[in-house]
N, C-alpha and C positions, 0 to 999 in steps of 0.2 A: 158126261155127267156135270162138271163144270159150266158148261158151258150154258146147259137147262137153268142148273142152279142161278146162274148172273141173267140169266131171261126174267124169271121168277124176280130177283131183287130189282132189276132195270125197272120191273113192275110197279114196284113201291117204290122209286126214283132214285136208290140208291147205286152206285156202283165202287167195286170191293176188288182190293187189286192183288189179292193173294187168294190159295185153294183155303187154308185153313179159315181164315175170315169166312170169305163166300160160304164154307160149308159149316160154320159156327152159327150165321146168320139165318141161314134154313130152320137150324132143329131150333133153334129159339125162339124167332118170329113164326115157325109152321109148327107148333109142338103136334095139330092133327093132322099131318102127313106122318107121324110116328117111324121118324128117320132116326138112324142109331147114329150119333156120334162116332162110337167105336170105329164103325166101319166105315165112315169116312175117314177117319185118320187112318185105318187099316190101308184103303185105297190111298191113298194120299202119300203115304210114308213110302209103300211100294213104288209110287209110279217115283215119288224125287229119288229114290234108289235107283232106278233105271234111270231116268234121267243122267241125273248129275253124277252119277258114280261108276252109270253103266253096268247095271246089276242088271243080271235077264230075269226076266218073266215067266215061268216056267207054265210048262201045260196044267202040270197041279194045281198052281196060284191062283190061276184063270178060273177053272174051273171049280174051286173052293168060291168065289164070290161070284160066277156068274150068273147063277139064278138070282141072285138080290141084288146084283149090278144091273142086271133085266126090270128086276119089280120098282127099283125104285125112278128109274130113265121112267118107266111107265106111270109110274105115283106123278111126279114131279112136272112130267110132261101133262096131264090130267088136270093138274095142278094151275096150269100156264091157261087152258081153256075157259074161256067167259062161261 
């Protein structure tokens, strides 16, 4: 997701060297991809939980955000095409 997102900004020439930026930078400058803040901090906070604390991931977690983990890779990427 990350990684879509800094594609999308590379576009508009900037590049952003943290997740919270990068994903602040989307819903602001793209308010009509109608991306939720929330849930990128929701992804965001989980993943540096595992990360850096070594918190697991549960089957649950996954599948609580995976269909809008899916819609918005697919927003985002749609996004990226001329």
């Amino acid at each position: 997701m990350r990684e879509l997102c800094e594609a999308l900004i590379r576009c508009d020439g900037f590049k952003i060297s943290n997740h919270q930026g990068v994903f602040a930078y989307i819903c602001v400058k793209y308010p009509k991809l109608d991306l939720d803040w929330s849930f990128f901090e929701k992804i965001r906070t989980t993943r540096n939980r595992n990360k850096y604390e070594g918190s697991d991931i549960s089957q649950q977690d996954w599948k609580a955000v995976e269909l809008q983990m899916k819609l918005y890779v697919t927003t985002i990427h749609k996004a990226l095409k001329p």
